[in-house]
ZAGU-280826 format. One record per residue (C-alpha): residue in one letter; x, y, z. Coordinates in nm, 3 decimals. Layout:
a; X; Y; Z .
...
//
This chain:
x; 0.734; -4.992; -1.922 .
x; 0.741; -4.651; -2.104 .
x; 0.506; -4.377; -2.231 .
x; 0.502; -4.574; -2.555 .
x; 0.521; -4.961; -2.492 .
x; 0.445; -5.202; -2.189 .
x; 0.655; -5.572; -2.132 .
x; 0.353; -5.825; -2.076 .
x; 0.533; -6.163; -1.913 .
x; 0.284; -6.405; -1.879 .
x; 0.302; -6.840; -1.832 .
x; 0.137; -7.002; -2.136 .
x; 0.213; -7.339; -2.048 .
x; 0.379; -7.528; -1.743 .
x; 0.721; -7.489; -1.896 .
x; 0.702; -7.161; -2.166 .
x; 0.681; -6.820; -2.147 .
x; 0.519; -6.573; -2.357 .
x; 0.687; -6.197; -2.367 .
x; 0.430; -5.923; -2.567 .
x; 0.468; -5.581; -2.651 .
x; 0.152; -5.373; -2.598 .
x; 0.107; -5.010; -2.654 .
x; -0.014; -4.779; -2.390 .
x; -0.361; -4.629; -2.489 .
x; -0.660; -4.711; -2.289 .
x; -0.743; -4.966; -2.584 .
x; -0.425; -5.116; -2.535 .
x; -0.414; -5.143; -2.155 .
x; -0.797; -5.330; -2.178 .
x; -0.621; -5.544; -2.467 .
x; -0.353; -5.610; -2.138 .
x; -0.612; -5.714; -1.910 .
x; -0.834; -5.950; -2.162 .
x; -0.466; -6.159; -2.303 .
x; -0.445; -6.167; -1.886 .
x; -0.772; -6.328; -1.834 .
x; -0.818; -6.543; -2.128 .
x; -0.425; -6.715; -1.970 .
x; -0.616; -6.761; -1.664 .
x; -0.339; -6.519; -1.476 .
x; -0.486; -6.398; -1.136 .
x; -0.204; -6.203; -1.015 .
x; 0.020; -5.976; -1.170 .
x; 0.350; -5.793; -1.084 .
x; 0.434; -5.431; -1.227 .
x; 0.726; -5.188; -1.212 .
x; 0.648; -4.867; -1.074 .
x; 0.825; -4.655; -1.328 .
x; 0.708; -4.275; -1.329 .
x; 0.337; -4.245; -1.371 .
x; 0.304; -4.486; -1.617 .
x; 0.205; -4.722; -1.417 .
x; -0.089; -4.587; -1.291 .
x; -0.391; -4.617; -1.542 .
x; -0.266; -4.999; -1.600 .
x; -0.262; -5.060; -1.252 .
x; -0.634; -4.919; -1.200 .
x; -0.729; -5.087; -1.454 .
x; -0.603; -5.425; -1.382 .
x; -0.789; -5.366; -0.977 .
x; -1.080; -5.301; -1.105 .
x; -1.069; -5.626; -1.313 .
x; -1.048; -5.763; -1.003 .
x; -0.680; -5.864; -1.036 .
x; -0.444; -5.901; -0.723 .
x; -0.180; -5.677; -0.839 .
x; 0.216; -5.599; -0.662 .
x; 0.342; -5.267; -0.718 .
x; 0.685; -5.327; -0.699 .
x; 0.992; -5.113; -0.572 .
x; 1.249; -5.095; -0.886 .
x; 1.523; -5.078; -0.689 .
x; 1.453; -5.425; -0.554 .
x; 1.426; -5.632; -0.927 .
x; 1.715; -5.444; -1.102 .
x; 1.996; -5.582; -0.880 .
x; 2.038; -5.873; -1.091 .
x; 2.355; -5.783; -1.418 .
x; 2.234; -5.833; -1.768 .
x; 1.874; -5.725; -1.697 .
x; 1.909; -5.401; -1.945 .
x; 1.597; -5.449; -2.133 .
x; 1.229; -5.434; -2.119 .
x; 1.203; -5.794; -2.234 .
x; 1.426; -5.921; -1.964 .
x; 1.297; -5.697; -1.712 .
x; 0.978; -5.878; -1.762 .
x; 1.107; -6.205; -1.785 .
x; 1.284; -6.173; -1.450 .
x; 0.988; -5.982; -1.267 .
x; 0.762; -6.282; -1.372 .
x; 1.002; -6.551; -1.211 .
x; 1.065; -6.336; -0.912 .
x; 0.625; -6.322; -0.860 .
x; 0.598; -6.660; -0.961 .
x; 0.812; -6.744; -0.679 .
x; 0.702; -6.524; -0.441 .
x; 0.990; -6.319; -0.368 .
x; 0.809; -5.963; -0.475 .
x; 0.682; -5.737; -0.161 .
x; 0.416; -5.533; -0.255 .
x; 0.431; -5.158; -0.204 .
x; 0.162; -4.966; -0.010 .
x; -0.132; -4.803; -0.219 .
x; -0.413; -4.659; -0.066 .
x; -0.789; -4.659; -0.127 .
x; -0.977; -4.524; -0.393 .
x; -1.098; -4.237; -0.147 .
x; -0.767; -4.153; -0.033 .
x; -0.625; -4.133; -0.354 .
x; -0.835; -3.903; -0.441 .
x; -0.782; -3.713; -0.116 .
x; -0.383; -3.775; -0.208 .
x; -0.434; -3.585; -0.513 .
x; -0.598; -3.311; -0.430 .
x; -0.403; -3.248; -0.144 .
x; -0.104; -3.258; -0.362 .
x; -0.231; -2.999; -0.617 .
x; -0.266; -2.766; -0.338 .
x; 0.048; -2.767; -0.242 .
x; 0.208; -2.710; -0.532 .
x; -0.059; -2.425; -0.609 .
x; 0.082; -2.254; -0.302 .
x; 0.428; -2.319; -0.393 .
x; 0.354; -2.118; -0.690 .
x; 0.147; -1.864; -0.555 .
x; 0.421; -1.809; -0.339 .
x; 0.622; -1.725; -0.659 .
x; 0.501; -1.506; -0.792 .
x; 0.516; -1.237; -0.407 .
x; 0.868; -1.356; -0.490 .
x; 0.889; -1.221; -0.852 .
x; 0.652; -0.901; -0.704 .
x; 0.921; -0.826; -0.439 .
x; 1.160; -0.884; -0.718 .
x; 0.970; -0.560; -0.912 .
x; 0.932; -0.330; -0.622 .
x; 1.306; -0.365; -0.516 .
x; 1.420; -0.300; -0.870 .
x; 1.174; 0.021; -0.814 .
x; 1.360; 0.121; -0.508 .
x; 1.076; -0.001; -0.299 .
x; 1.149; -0.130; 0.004 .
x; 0.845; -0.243; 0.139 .
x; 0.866; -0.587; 0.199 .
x; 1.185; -0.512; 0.467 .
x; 0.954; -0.308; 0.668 .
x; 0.673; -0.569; 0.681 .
x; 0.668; -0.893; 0.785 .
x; 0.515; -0.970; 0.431 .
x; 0.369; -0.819; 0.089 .
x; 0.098; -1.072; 0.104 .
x; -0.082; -0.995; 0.387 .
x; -0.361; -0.726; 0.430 .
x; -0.077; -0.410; 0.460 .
x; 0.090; -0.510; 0.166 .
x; -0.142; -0.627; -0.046 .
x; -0.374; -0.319; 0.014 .
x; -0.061; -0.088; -0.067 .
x; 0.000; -0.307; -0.428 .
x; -0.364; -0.273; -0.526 .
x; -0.329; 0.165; -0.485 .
x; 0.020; 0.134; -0.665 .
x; -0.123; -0.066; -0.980 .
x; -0.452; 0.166; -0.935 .
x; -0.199; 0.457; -0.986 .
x; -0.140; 0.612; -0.627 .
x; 0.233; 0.715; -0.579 .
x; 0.231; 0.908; -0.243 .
x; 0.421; 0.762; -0.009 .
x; 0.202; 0.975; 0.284 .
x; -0.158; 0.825; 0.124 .
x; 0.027; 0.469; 0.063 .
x; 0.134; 0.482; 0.412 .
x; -0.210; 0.552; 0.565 .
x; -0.312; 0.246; 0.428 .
x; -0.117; 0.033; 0.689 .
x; -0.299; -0.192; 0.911 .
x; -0.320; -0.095; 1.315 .
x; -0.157; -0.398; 1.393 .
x; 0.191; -0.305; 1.176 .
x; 0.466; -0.271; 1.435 .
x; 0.694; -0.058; 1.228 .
x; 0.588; 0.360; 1.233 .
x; 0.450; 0.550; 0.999 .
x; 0.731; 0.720; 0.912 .
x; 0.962; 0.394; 0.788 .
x; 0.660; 0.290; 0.570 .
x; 0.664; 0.615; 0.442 .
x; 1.055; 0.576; 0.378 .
x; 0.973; 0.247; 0.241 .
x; 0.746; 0.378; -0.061 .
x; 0.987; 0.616; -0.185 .
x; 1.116; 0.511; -0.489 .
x; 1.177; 0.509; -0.888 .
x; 0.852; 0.433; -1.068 .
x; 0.940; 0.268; -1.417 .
x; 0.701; 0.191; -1.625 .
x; 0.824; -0.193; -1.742 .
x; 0.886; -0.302; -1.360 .
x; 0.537; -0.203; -1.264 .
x; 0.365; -0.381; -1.536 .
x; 0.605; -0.698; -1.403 .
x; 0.412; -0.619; -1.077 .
x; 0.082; -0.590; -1.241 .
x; 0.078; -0.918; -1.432 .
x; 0.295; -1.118; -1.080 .
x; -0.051; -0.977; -0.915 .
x; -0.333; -1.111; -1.116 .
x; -0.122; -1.414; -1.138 .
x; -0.083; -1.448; -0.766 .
x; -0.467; -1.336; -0.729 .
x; -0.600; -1.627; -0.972 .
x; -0.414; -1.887; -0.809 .
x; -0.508; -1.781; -0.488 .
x; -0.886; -1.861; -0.611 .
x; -0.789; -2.165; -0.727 .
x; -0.673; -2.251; -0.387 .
x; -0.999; -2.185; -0.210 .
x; -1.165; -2.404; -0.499 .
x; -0.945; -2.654; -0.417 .
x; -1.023; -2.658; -0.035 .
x; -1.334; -2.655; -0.140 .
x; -1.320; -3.000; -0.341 .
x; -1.098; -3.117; -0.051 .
x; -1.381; -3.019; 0.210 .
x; -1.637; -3.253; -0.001 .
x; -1.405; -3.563; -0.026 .
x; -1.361; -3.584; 0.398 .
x; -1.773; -3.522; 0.378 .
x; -1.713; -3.829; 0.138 .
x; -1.533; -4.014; 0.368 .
x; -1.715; -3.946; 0.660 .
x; -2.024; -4.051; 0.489 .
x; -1.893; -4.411; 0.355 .
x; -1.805; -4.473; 0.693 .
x; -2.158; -4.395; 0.843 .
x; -2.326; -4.614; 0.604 .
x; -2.428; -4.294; 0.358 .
x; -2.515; -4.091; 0.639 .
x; -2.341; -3.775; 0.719 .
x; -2.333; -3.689; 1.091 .
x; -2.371; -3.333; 1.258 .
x; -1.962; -3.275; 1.332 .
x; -1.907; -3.091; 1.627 .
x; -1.665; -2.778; 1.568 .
x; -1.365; -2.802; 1.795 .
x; -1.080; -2.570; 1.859 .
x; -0.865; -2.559; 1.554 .
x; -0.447; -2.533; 1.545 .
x; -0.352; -2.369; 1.201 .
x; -0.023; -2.284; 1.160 .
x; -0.027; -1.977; 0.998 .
x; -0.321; -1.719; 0.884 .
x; -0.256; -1.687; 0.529 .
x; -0.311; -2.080; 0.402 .
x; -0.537; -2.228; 0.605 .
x; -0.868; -2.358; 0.507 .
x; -1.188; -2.168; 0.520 .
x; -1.357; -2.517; 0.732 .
x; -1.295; -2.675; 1.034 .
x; -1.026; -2.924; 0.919 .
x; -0.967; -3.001; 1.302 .
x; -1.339; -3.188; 1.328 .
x; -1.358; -3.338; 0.994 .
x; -1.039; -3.536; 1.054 .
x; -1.123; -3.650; 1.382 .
x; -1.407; -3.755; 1.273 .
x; -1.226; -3.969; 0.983 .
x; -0.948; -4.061; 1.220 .
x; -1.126; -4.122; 1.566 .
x; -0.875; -3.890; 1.727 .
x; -0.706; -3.547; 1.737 .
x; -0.391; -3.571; 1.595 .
x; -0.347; -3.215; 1.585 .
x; -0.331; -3.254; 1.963 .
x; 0.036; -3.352; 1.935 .
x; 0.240; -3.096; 1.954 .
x; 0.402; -2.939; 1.603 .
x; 0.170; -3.122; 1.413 .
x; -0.104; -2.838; 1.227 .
x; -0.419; -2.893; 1.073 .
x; -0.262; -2.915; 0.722 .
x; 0.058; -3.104; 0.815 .
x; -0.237; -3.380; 0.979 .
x; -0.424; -3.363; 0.674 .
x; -0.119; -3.420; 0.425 .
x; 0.005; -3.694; 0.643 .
x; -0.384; -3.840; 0.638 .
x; -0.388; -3.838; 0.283 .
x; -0.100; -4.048; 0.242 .
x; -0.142; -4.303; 0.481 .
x; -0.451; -4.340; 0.483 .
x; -0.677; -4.423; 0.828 .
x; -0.583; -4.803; 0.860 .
x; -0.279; -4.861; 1.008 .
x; -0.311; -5.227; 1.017 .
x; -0.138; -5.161; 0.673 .
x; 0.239; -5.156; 0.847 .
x; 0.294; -5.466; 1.122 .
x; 0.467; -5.195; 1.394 .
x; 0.549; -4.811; 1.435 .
x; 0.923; -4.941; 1.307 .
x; 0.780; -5.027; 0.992 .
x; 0.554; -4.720; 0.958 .
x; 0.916; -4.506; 1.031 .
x; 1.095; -4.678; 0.806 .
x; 0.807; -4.650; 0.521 .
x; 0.824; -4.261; 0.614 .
x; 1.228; -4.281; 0.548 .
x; 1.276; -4.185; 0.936 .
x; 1.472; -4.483; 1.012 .
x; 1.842; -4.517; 0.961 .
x; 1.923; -4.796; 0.681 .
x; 2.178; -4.983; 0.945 .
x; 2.425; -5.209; 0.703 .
x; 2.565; -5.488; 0.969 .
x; 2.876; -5.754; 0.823 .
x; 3.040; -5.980; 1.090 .
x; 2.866; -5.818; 1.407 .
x; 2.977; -5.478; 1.267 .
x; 2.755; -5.205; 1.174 .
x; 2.889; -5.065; 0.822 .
x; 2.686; -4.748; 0.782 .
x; 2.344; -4.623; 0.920 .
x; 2.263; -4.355; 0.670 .
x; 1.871; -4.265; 0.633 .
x; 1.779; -4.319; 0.278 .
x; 1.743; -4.016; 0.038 .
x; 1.335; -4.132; -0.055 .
x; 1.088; -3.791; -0.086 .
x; 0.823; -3.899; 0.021 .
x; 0.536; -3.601; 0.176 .
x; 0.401; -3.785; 0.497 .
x; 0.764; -3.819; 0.588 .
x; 0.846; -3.458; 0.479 .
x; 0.532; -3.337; 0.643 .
x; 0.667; -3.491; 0.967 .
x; 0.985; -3.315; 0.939 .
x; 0.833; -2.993; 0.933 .
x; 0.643; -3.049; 1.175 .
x; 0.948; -3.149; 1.385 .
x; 1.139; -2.841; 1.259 .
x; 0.874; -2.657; 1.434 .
x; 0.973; -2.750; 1.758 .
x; 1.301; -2.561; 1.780 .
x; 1.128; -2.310; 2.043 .
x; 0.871; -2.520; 2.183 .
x; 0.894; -2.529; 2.549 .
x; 0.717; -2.932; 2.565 .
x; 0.890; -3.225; 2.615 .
x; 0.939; -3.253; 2.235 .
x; 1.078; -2.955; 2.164 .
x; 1.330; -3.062; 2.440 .
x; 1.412; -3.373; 2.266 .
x; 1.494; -3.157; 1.975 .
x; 1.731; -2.942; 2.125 .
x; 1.875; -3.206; 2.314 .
x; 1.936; -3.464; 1.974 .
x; 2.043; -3.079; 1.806 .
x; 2.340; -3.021; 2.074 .
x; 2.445; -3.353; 2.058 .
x; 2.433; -3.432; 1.656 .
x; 2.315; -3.128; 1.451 .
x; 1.993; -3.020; 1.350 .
x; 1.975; -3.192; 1.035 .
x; 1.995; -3.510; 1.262 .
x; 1.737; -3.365; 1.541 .
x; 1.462; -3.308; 1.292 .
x; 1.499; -3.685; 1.172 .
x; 1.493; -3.822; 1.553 .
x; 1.204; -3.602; 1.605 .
x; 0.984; -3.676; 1.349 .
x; 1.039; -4.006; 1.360 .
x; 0.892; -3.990; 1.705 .
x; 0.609; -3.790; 1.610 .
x; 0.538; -4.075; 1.330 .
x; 0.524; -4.346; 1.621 .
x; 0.282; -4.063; 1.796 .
x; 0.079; -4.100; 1.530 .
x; 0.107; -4.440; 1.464 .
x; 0.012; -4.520; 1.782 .
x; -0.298; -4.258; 1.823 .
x; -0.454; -4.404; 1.503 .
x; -0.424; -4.731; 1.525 .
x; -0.487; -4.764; 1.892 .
x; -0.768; -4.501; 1.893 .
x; -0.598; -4.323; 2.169 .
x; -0.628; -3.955; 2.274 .
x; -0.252; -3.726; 2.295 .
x; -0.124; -3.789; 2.655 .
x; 0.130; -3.504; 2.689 .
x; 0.231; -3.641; 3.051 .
x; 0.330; -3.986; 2.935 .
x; 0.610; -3.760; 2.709 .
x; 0.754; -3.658; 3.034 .
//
């Protein structure tokens, strides 16, 4: 499978197989799923190789196909399977005899959720960017602002960026400009917004602003779209109707990203429970994990499985009664980064998890604490979800 061609393995008879090439527009992939049908073939079997795979697989669902996304790892172990004729070959007789394990895919409705949640990320990665590249200009200006706040992008700084590009160069009127709640004095800020105006480093700043400005909008569209798909999801579960959600205290993790609606009710809401109740776990680290998971848990057999679907559980190799290695799989995967930060967090908590972490950090490192710690908040989870069951902080002690 490739942007240009798809392998189609199919049985025509009892004892011979039939191996086509198809191309990969949408006229193609229906050509696919009718050569499918008229062979009687019920189930199929695909590689997952980049995001090819996704329109066909769609596609082939809402045929009404039962299809196997399958792991590549686990069909190219075999030598001499180079090409995309063989690969097909062998991925037929492997499905035929039932030896393929489907990987997980969610819903429709958290797909869509998965998306979305995705593209705001990586619009506040590069939001994030660009205050990079505007530091960037104000230090090669001699401006040392951003050591004497906490951060250009909050109201101080942002304030004193909008006067610079509207042509203000006074340190004493820049300086006045500070909110109450700045900790450093006047008189640093003042020091701060001394510097060398040049004309080619403050047009780098203008452009980094109305860059950072635009995708900041596009963020609050964003949350916007996200707000109506859990209205969505909420509704499909109460048969169309959407219910009065009662506002409950929120946990956001910081001031600058979080959305302008209650997150905290609309997932509990979706979810039955408030998972933000756990310790280290935010509103948007609950609704990134949410979006990848999904709401049924029923999906993994035990919180083992769910960990070691998350790539929180150590791959233990065992030959003659000895264990050969336990390394954790390199695998990104966001639920199971989300749950890492999360655990991160929890260096200076003062709960019961954050004393886990320091406990697993003396003992093995920190790279191995935040592992072991988010791989208990995943069973946290697991268990809150599937169980329906409030956060009991005392059972944790």
């Amino acid at each position: 499978m490739s942007d240009a061609e798809m392998m189609v393995a199919y049985p025509i008879s009892s004892e011979q197989l039939e191996i086509r090439a198809f191309g990969c527009f949408t006229t193609d992939l229906h050509s696919i799923v009718k050569c499918l049908k008229e062979n009687g073939i019920t189930s199929v079997a695909m590689e997952s190789t980049g995001v090819y795979w996704v329109a066909l697989f769609l596609l082939l669902q809402e045929e009404g196909f039962e299809v196997y996304l399958v792991n590549a790892k686990h069909v190219k172990n075999v030598t001499g399977r180079k090409e995309d004729e063989s690969d097909a070959e062998w991925i037929q007789k492997l499905h035929s005899c039932g030896l393929l394990n489907a990987s997980f895919q969610p819903d429709n409705m958290t797909r869509t959720l998965r998306s979305m949640v995705r593209h705001r990320k990586n619009l506040v990665r590069t939001s994030s960017s660009y205050i990079n590249r505007m530091q960037k200009a104000l230090e090669l200006m001699n401006i040392k602002l951003h050591t004497i706040i906490s951060d250009i992008d909050g109201k101080t700084g942002l304030r004193i960026i909008e006067a610079i590009l509207e042509g203000e160069r006074n340190p004493e009127i820049l300086a006045d400009m500070r909110d109450k709640r700045i900790k450093a004095s006047r008189e640093d800020i003042v020091k701060s917004l001394e510097g060398y105006w040049t004309t080619e480093h403050l047009f780098e700043l203008r452009q980094c602003y109305q860059l950072y400005c635009t995708h900041r909008q596009m963020i609050e569209e964003c949350d916007r779209e996200i707000e109506k798909q859990l209205v969505e999801q909420i509704a499909s579960r109460n048969e169309g109707i959407i219910p009065d959600i009662p506002k409950v205290k929120r946990k956001v993790s910081g001031g600058k990203h979080k959305v302008p609606f209650n997150l905290t009710a609309h997932l509990r809401e979706i979810l039955g429970v408030d998972v933000t109740e756990v310790v280290g776990i935010s509103e948007i680290s609950a609704l990134t994990i949410m979006s990848e998971v999904g709401t049924d848990m029923s999906k993994w057999k035990t919180e083992h499985h769910f960990t070691s679907w998350l790539g929180l559980a150590p791959n233990t190799k065992v030959s003659g009664g000895k264990t050969i290695s336990s390394r954790i799989m390199k695998k990104k995967h966001h639920a199971g980064q989300a749950f890492r930060m999360a655990a991160n967090s929890l260096n200076n908590s003062k709960s019961p998890l954050g004393d886990h972490y320091r406990r697993i950090r003396a003992k093995a490192g920190a790279a191995k604490a935040v592992v072991a710690t988010a791989r208990k908040l995943a069973i946290i989870y697991y268990k809150m979800v599937a169980n329906k069951e409030a956060f009991n902080p005392k059972a944790l002690e």
